[in-house]
C-alpha positions as CSV (number, residue, x, y, z in Angstrom):
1,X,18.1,11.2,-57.7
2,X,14.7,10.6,-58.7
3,X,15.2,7.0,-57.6
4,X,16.4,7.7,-53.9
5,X,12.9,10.6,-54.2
6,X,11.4,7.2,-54.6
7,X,12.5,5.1,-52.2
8,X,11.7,7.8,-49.5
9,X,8.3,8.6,-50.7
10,X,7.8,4.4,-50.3
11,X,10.1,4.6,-46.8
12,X,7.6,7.3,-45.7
13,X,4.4,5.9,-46.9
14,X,5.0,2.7,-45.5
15,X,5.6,4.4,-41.8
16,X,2.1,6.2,-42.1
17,X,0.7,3.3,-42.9
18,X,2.3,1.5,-39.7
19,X,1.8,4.2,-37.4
20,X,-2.1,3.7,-38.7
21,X,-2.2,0.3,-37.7
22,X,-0.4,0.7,-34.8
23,X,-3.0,3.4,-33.8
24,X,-5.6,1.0,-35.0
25,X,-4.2,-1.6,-33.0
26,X,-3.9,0.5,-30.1
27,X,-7.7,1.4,-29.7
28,X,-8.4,-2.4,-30.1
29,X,-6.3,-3.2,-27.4
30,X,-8.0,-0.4,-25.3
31,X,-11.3,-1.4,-26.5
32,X,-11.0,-4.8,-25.0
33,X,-9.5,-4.0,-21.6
34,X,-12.4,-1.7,-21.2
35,X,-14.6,-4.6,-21.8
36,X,-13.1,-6.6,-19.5
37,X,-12.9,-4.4,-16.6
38,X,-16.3,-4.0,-17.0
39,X,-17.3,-7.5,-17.0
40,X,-15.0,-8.2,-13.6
41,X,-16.8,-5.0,-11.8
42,X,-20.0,-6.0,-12.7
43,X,-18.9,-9.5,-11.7
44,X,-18.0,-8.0,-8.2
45,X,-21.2,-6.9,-7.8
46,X,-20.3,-3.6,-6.6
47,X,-22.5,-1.2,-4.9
48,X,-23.1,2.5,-6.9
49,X,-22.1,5.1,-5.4
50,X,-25.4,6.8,-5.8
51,X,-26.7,4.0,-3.9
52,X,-24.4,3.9,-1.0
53,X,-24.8,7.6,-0.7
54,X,-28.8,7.1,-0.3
55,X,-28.3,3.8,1.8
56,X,-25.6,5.5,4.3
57,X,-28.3,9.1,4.6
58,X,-31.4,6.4,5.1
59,X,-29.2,5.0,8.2
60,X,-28.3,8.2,9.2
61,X,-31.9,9.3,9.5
62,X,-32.9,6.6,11.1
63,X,-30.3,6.3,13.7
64,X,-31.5,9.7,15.1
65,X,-35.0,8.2,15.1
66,X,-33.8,6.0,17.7
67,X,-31.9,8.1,19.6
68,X,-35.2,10.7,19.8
69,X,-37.1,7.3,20.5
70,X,-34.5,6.3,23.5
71,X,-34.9,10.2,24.9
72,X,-38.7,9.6,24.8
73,X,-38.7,6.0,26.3
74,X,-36.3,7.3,29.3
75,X,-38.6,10.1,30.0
76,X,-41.6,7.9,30.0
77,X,-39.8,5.6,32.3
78,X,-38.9,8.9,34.3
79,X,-42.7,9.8,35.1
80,X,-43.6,6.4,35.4
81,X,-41.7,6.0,38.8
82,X,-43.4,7.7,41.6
83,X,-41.6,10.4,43.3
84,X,-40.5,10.5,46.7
């Protein structure tokens, strides 16, 4: 009896110890495709969002600038022509 006590307290022990390393391995594993994922975005030289979102208001803006400017340029052309 006190043998077979043995054998599972070594049976048991031995799957703690692999379910360690397999944890261990696990996190390595993720640990490197992190890394790499990294390196092929930043090797795609992708935009930030916080970038695109200040890019994409700055064209906003300035596309009603020119539609203000095009109103103003039509009315000066307007009163330019003499009336009949």
């Amino acid at each position: 009896m006190n043998q077979s006590n043995r054998i599972f307290d070594n049976l048991g022990r031995m799957m703690n110890e692999a379910a360690g390393m397999a944890d261990g391995v696990r996190r390595e594993v993720e640990t490197i495709v992190k890394s790499q994922a990294q390196r092929i975005i930043s090797d795609m030289e992708l935009v930030k969002r916080e970038d695109f979102d200040a890019l994409r208001e700055l064209v906003q803006v300035q596309g009603e600038e020119i539609d203000a400017l095009r109103k103003e340029l039509a009315e000066l052309k307007g009163k330019g022509t003499p009336s009949a």
